[in-house]
PDB file of N, CA, C and O in Angstrom:
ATOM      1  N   UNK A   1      15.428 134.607  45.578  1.00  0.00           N
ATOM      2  CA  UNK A   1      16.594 135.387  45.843  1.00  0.00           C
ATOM      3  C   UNK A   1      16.212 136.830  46.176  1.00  0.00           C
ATOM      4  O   UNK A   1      16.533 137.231  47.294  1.00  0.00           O
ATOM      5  N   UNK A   2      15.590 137.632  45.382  1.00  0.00           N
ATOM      6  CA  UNK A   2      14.972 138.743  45.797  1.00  0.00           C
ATOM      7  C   UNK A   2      14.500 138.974  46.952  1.00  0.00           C
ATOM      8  O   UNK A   2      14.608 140.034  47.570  1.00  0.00           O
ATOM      9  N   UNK A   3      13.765 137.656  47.422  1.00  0.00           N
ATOM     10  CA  UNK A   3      13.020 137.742  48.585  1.00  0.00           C
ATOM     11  C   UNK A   3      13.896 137.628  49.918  1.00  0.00           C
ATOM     12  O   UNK A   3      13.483 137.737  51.072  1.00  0.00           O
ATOM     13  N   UNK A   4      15.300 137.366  49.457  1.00  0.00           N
ATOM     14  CA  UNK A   4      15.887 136.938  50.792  1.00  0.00           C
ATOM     15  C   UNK A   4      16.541 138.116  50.958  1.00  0.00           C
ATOM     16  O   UNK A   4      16.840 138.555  52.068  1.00  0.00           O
ATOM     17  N   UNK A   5      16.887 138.884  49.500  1.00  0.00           N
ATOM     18  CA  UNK A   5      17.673 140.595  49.800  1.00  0.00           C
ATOM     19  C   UNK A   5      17.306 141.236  50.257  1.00  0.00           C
ATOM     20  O   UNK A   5      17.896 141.882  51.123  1.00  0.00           O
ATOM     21  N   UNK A   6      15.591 141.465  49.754  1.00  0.00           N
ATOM     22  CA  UNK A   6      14.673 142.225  50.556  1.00  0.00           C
ATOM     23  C   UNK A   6      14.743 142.116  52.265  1.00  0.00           C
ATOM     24  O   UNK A   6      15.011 142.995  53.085  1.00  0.00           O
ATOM     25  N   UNK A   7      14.435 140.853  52.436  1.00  0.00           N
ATOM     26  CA  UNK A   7      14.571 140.637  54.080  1.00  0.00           C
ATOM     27  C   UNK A   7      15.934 141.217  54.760  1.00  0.00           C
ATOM     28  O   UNK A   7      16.014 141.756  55.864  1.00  0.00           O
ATOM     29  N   UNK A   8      16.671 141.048  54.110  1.00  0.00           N
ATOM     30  CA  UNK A   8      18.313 141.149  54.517  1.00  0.00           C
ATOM     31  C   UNK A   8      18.888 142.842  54.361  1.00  0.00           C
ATOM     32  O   UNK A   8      19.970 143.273  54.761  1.00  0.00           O
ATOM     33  N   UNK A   9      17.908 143.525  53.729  1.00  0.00           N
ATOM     34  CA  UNK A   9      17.831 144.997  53.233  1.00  0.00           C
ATOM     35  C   UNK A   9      19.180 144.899  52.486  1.00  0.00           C
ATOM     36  O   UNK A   9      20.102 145.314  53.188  1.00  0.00           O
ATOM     37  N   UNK A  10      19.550 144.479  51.289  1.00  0.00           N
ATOM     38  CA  UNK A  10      20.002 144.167  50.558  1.00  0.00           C
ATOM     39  C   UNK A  10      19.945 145.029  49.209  1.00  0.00           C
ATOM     40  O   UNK A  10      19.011 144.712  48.473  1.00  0.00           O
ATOM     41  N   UNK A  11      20.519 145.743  48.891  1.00  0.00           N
ATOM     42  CA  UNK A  11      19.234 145.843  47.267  1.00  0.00           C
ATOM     43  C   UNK A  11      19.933 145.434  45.943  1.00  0.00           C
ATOM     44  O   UNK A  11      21.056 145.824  45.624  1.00  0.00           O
ATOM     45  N   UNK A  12      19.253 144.716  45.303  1.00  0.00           N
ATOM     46  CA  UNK A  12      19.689 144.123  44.357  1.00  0.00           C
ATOM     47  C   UNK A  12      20.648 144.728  43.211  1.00  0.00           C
ATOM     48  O   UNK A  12      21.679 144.262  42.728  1.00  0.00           O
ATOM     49  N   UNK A  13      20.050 145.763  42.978  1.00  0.00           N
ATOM     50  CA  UNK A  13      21.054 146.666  42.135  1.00  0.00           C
ATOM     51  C   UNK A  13      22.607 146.785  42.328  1.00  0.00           C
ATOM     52  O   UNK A  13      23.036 147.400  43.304  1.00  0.00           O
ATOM     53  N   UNK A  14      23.194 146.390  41.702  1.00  0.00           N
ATOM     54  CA  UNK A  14      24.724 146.895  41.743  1.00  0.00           C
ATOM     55  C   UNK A  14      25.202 145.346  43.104  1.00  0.00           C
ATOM     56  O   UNK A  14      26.372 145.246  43.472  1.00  0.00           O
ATOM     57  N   UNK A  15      24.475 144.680  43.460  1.00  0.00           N
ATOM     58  CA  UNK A  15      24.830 143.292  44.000  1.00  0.00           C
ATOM     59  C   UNK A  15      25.539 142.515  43.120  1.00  0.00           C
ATOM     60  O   UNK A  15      25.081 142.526  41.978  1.00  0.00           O
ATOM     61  N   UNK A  16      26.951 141.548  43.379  1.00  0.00           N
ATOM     62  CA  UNK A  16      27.590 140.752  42.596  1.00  0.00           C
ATOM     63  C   UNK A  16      26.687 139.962  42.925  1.00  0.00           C
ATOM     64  O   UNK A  16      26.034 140.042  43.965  1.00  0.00           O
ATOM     65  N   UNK A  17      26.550 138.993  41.930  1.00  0.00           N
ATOM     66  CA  UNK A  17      26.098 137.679  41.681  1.00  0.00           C
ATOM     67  C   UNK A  17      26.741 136.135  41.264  1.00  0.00           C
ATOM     68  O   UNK A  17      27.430 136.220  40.247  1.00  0.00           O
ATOM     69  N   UNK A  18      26.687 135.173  41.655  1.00  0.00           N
ATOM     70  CA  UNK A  18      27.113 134.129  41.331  1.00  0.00           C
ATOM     71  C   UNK A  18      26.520 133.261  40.494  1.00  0.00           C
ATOM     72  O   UNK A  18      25.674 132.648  41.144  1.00  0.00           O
ATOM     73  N   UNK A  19      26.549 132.810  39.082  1.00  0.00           N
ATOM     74  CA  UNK A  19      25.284 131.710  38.734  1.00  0.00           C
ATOM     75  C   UNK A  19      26.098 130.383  38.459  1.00  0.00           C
ATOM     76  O   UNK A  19      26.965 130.553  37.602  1.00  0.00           O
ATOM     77  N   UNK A  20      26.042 129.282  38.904  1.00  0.00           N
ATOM     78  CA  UNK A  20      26.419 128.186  38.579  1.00  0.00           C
ATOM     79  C   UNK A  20      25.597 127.649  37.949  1.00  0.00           C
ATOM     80  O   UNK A  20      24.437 127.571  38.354  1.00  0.00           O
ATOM     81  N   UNK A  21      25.912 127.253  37.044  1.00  0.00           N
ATOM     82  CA  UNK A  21      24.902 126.569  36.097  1.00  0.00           C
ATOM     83  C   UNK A  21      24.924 127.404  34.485  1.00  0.00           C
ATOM     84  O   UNK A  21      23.887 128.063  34.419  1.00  0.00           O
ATOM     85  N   UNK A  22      25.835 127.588  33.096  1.00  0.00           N
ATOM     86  CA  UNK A  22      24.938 128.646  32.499  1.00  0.00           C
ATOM     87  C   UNK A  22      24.819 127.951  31.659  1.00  0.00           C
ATOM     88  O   UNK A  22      25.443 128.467  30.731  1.00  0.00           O
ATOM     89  N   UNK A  23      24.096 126.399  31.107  1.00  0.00           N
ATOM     90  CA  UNK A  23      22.916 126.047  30.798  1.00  0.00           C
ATOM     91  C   UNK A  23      21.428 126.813  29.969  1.00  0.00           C
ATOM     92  O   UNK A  23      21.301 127.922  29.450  1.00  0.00           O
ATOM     93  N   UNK A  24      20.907 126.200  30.057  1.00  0.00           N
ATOM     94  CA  UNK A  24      19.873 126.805  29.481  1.00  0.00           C
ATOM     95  C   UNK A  24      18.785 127.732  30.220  1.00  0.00           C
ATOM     96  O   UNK A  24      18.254 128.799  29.909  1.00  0.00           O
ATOM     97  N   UNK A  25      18.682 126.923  31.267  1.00  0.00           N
ATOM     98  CA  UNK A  25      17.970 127.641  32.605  1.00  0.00           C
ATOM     99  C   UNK A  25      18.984 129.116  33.294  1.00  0.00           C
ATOM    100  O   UNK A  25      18.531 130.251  33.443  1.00  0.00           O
ATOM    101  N   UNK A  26      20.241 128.721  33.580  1.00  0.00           N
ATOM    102  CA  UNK A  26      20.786 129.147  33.726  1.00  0.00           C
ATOM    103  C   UNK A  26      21.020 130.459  33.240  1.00  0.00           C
ATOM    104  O   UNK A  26      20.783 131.457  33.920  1.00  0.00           O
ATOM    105  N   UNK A  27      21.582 130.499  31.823  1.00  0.00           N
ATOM    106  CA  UNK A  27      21.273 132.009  30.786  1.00  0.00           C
ATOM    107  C   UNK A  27      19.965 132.201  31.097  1.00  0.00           C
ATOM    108  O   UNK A  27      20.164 133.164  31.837  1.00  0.00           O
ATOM    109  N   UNK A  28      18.883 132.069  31.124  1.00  0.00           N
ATOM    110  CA  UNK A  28      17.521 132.948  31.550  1.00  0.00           C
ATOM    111  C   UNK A  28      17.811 133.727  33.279  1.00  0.00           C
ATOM    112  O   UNK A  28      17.740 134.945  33.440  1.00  0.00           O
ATOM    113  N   UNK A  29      18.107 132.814  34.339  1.00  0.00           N
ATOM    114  CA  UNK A  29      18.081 133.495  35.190  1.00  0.00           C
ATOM    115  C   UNK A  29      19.448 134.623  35.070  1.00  0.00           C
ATOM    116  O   UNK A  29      19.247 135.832  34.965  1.00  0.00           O
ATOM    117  N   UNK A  30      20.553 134.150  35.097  1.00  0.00           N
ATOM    118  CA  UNK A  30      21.572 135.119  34.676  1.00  0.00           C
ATOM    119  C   UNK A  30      20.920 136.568  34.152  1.00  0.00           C
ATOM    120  O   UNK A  30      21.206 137.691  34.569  1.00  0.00           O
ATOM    121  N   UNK A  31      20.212 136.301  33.387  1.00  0.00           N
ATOM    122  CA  UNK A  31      19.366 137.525  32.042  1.00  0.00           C
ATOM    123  C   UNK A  31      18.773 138.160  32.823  1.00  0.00           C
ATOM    124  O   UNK A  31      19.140 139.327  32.960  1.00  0.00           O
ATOM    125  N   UNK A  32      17.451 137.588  33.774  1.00  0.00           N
ATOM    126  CA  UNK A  32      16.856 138.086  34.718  1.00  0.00           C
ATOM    127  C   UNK A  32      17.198 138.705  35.667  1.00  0.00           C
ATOM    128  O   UNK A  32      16.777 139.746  36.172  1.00  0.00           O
ATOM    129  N   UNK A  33      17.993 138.028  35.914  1.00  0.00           N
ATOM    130  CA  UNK A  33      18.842 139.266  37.532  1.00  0.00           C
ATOM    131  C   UNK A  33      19.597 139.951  37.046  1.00  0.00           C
ATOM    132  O   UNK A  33      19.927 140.841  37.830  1.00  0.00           O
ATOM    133  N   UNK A  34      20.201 140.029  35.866  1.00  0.00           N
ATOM    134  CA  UNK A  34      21.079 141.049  35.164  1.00  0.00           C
ATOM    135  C   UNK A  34      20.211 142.501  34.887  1.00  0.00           C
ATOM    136  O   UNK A  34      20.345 143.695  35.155  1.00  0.00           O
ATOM    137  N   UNK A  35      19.065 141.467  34.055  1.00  0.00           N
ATOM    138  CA  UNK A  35      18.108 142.797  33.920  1.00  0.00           C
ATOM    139  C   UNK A  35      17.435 144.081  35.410  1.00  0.00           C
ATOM    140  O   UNK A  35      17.093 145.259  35.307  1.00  0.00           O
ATOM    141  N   UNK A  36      17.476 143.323  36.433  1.00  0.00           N
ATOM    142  CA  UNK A  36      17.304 143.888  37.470  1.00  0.00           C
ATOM    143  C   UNK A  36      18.250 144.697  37.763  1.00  0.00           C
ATOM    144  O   UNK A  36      17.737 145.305  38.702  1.00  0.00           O
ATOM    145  N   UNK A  37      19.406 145.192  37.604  1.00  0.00           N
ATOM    146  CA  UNK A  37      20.205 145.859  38.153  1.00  0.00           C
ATOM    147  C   UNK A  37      21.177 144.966  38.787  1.00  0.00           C
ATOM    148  O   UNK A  37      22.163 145.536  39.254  1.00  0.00           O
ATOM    149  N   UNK A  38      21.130 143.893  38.888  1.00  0.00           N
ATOM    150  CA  UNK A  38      22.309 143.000  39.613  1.00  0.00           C
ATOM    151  C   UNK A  38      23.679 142.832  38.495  1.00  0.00           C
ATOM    152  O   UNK A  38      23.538 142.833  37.272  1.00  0.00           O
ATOM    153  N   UNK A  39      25.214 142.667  39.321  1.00  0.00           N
ATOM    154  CA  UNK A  39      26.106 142.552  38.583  1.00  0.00           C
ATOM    155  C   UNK A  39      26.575 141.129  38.001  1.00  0.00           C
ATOM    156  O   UNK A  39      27.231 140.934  39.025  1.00  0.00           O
ATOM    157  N   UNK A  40      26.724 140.401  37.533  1.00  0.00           N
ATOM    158  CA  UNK A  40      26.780 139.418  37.325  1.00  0.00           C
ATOM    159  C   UNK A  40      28.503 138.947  37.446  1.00  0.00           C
ATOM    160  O   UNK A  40      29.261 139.151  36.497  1.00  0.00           O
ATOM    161  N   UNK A  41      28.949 138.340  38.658  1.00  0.00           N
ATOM    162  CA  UNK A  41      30.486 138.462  38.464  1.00  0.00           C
ATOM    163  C   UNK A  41      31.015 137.010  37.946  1.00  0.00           C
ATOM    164  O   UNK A  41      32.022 136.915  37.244  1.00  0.00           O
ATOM    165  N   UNK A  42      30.367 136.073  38.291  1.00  0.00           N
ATOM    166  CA  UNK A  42      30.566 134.471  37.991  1.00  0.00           C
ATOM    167  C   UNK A  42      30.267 133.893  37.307  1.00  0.00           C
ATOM    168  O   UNK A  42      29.591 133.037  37.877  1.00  0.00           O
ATOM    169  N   UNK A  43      30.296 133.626  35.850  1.00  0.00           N
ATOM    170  CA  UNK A  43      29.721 132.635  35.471  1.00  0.00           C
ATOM    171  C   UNK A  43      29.801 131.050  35.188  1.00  0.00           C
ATOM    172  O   UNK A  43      30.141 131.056  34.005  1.00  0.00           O
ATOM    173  N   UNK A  44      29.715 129.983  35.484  1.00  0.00           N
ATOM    174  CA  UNK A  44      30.459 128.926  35.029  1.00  0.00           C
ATOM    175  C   UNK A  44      29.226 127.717  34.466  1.00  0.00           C
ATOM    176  O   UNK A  44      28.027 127.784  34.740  1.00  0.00           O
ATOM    177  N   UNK A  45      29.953 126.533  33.544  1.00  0.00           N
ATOM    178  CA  UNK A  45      29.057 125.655  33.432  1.00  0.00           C
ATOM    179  C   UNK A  45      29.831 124.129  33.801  1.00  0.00           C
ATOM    180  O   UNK A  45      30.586 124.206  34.770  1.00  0.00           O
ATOM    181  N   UNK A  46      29.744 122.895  33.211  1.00  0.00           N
ATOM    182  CA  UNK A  46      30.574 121.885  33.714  1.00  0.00           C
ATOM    183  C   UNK A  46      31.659 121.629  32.902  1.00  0.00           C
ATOM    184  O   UNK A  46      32.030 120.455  32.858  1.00  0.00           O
ATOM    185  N   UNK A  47      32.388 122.627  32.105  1.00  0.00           N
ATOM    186  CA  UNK A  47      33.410 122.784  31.920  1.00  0.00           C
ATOM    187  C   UNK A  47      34.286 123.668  32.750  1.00  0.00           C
ATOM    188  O   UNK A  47      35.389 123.202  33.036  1.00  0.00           O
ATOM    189  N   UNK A  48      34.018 124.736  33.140  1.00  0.00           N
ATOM    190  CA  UNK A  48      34.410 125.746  33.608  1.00  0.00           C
ATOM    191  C   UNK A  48      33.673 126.835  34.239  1.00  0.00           C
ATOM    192  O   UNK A  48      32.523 126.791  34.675  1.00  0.00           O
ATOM    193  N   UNK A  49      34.591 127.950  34.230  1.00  0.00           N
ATOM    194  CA  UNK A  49      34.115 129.636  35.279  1.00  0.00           C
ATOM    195  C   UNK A  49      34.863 130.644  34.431  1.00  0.00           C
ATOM    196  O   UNK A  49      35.984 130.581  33.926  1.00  0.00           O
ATOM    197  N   UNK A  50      33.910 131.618  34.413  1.00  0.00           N
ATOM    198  CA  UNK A  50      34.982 132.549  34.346  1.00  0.00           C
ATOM    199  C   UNK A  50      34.285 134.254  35.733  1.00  0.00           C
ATOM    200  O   UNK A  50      33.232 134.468  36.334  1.00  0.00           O
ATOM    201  N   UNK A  51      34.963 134.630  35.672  1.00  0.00           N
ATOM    202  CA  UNK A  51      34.714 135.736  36.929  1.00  0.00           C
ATOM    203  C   UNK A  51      35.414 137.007  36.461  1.00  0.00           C
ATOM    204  O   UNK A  51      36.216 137.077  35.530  1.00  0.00           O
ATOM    205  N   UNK A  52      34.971 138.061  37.290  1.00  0.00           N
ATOM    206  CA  UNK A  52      35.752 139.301  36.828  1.00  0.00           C
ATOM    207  C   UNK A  52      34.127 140.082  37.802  1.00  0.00           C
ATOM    208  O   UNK A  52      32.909 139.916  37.742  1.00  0.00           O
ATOM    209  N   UNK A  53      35.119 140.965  38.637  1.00  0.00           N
ATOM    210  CA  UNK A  53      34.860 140.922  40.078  1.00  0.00           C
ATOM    211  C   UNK A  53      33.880 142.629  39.307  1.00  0.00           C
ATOM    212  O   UNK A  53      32.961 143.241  39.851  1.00  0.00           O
ATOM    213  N   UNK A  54      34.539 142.931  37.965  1.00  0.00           N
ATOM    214  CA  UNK A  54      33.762 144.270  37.478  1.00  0.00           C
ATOM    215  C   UNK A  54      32.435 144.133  36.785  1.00  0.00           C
ATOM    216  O   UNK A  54      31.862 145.143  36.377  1.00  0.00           O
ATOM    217  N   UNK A  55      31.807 142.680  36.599  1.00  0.00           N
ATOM    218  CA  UNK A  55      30.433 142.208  36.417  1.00  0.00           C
ATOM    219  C   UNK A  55      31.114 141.624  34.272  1.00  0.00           C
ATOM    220  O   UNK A  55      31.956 141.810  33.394  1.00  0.00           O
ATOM    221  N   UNK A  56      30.111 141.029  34.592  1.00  0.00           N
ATOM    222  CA  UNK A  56      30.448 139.973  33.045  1.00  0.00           C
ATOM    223  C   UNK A  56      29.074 140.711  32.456  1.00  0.00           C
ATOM    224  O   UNK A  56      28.213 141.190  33.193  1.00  0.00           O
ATOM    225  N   UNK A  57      29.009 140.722  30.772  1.00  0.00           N
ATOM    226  CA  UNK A  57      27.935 140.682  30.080  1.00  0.00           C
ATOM    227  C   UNK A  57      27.257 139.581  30.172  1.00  0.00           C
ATOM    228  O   UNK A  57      28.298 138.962  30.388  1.00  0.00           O
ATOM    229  N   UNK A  58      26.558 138.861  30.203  1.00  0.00           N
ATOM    230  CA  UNK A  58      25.449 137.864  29.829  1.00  0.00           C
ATOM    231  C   UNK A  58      25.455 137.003  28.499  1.00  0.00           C
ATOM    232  O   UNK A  58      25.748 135.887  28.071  1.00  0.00           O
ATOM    233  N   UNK A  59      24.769 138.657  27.987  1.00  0.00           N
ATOM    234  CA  UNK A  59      24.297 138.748  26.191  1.00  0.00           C
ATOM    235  C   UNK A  59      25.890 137.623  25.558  1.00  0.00           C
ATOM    236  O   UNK A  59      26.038 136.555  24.965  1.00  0.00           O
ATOM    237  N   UNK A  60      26.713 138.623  26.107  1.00  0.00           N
ATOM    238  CA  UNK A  60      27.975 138.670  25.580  1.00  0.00           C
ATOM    239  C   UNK A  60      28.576 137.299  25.564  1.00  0.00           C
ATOM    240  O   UNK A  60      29.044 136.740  24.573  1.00  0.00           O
ATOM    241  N   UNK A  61      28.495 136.745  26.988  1.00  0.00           N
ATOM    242  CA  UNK A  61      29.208 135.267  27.197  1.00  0.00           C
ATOM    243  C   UNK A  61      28.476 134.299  26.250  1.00  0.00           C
ATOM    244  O   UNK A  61      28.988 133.473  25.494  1.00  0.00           O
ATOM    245  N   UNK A  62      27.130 134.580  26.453  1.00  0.00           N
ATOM    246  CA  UNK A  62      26.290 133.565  26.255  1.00  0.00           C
ATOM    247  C   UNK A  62      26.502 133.295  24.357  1.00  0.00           C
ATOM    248  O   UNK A  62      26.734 132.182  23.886  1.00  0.00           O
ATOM    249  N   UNK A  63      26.372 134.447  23.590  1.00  0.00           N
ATOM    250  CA  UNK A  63      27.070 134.572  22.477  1.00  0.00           C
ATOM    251  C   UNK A  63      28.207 133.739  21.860  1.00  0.00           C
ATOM    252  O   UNK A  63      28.388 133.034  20.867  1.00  0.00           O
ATOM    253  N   UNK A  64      29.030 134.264  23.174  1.00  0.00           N
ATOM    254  CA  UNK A  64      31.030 133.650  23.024  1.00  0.00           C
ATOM    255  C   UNK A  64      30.566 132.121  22.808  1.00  0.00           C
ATOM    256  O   UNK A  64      30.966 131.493  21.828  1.00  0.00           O
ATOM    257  N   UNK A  65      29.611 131.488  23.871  1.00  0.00           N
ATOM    258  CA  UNK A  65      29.590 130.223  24.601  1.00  0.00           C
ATOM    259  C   UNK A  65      29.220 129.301  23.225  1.00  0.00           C
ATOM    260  O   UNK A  65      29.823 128.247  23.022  1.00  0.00           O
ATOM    261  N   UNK A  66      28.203 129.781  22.324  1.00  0.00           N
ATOM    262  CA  UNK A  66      28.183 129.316  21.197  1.00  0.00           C
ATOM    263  C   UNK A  66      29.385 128.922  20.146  1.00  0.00           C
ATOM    264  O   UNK A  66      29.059 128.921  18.958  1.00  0.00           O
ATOM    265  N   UNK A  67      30.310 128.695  20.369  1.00  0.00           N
ATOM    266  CA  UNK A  67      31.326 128.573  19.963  1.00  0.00           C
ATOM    267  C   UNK A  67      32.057 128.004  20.696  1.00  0.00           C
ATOM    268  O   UNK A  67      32.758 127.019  20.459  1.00  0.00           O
ATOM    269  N   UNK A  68      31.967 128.454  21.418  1.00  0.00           N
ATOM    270  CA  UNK A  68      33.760 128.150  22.272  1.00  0.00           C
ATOM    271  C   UNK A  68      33.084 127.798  24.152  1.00  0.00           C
ATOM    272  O   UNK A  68      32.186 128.595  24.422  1.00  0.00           O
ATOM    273  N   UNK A  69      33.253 127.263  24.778  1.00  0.00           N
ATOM    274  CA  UNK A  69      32.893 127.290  26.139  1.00  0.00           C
ATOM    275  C   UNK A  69      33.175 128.318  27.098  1.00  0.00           C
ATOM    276  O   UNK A  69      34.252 128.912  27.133  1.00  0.00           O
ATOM    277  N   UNK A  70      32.184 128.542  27.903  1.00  0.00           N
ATOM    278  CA  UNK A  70      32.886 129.348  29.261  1.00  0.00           C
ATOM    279  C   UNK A  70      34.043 129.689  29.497  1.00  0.00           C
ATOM    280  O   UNK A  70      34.472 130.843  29.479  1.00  0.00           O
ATOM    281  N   UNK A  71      34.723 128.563  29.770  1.00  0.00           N
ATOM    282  CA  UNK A  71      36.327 128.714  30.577  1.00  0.00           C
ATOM    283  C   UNK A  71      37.294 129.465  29.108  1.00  0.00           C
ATOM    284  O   UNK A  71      38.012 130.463  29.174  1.00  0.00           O
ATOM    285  N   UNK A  72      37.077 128.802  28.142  1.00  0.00           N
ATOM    286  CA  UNK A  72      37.582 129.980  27.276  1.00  0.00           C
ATOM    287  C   UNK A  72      37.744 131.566  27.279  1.00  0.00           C
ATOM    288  O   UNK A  72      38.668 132.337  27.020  1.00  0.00           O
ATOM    289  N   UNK A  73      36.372 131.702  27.708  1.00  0.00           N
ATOM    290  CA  UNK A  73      36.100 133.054  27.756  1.00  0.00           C
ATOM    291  C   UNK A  73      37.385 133.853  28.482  1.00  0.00           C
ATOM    292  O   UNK A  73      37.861 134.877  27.992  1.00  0.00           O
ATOM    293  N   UNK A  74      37.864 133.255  29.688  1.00  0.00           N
ATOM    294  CA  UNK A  74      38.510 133.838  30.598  1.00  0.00           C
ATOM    295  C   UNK A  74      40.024 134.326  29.579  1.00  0.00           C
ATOM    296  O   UNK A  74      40.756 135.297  29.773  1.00  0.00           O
ATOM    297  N   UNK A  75      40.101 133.537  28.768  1.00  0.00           N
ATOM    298  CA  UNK A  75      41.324 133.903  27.796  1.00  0.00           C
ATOM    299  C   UNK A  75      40.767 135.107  27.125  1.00  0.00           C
ATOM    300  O   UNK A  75      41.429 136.100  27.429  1.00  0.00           O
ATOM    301  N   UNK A  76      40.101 135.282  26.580  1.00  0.00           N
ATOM    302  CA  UNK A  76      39.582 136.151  25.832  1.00  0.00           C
ATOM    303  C   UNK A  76      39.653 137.567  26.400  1.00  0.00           C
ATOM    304  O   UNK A  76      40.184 138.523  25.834  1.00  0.00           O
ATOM    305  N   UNK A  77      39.013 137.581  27.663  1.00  0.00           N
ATOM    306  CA  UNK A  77      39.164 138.210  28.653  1.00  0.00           C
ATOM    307  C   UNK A  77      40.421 138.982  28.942  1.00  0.00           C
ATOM    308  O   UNK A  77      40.524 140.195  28.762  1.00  0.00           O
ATOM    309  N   UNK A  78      41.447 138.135  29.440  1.00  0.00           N
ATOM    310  CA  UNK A  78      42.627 138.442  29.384  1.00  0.00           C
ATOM    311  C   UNK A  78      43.094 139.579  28.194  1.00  0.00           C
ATOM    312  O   UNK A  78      43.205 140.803  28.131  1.00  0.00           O
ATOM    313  N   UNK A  79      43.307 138.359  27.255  1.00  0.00           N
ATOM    314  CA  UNK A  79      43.827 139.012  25.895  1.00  0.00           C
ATOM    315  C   UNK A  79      43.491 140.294  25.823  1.00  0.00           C
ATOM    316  O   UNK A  79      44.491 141.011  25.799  1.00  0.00           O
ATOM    317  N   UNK A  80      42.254 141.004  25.768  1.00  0.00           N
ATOM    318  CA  UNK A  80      41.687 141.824  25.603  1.00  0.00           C
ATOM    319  C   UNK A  80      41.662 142.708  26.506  1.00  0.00           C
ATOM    320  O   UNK A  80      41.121 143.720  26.061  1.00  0.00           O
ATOM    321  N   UNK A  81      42.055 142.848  27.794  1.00  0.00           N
ATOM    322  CA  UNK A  81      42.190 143.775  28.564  1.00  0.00           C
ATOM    323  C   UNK A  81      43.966 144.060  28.199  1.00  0.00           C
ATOM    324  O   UNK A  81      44.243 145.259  28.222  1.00  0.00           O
ATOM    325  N   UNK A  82      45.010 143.240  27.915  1.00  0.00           N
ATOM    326  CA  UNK A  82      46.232 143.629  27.871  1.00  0.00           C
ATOM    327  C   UNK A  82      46.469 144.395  26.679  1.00  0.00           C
ATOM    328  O   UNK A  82      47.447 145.085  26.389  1.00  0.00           O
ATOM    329  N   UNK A  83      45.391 144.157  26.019  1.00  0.00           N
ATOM    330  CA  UNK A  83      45.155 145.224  24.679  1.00  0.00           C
ATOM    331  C   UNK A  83      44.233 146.478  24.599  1.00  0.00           C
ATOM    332  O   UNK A  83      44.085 147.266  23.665  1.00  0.00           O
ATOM    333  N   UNK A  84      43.536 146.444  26.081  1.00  0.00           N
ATOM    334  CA  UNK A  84      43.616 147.914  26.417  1.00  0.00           C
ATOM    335  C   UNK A  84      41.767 148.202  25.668  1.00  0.00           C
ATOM    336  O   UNK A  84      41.339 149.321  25.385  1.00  0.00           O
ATOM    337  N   UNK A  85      40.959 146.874  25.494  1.00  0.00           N
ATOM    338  CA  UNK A  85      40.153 146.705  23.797  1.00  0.00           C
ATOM    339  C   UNK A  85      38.826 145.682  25.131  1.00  0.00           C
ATOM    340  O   UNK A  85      39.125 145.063  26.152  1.00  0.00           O
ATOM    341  N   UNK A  86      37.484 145.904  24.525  1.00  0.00           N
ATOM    342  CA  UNK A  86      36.505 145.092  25.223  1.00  0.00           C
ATOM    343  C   UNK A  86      36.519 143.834  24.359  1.00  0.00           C
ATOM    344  O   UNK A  86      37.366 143.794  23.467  1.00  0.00           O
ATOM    345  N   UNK A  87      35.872 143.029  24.478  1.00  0.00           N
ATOM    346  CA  UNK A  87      36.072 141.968  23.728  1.00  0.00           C
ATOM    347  C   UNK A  87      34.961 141.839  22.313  1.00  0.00           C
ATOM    348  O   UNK A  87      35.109 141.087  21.350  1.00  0.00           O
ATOM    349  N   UNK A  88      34.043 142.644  22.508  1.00  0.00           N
ATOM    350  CA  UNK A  88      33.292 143.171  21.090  1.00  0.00           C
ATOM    351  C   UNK A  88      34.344 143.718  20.407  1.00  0.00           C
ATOM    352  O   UNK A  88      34.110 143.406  19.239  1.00  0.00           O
ATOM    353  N   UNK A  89      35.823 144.631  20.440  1.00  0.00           N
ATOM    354  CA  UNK A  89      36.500 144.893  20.186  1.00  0.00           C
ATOM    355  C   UNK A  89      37.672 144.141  18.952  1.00  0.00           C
ATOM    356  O   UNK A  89      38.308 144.416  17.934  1.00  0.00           O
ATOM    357  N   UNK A  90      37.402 143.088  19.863  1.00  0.00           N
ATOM    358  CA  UNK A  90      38.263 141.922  19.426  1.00  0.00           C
ATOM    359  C   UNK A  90      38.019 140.991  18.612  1.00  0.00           C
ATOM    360  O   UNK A  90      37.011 140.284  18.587  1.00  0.00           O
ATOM    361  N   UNK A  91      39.454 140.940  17.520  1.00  0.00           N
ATOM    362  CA  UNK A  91      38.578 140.021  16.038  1.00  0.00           C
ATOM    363  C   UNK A  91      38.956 138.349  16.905  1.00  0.00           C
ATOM    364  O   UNK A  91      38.604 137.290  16.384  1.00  0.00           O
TER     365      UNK A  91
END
C-alpha cells in the first residue's frame, strides 16, 4: 500500500483508510498504518462496519470489540456524540 501512494504521490499521513477484515491480522495492519500517520475511517469484520469519516481509534475499537462486536460500536458512537462525550467518556 505504501508503495502504491508513493507512486501515486499520495502521502500517507492524514489519508482515510479502509480495513476490511478486523480480525486478527487485521488489528495489526489497522495499528500499522494508523501508526504511520494514516486515518483510519472504516472498520468492519463479518458481522459488521462501523465508519466515521473523522478517523476511528484502533486501540479503542479493538478494546470495545472484546466485548461487544464492531457494528455495535457504531451505537456507541452515536450515543456519545449526542452527549457531546468521547466514548472513553462513556460508562
Amino acid at each position: 500500500m505504501t508503495e502504491a501512494l508513493e507512486y501515486l504521490e499520495i502521502p500517507l499521513e492524514g489519508t482515510g483508510v479502509a480495513v476490511q477484515g478486523f480480525g486478527n491480522v487485521g488489528q495489526i495492519a489497522a495499528r500499522l498504518i494508523q501508526g504511520k500517520g494514516a486515518k483510519i475511517v472504516l472498520l468492519s469484520d463479518s458481522r459488521g462496519g462501523v465508519y466515521n469519516p473523522s478517523g476511528l481509534d484502533v486501540y479503542q475499537v479493538a478494546a470495545f470489540k472484546q466485548d461487544m462486536r464492531v457494528a455495535a460500536y457504531m451505537l456507541a458512537v452515536a450515543r456519545t456524540a449526542e452527549a457531546g462525550k468521547t466514548l472513553g467518556e462513556y460508562p
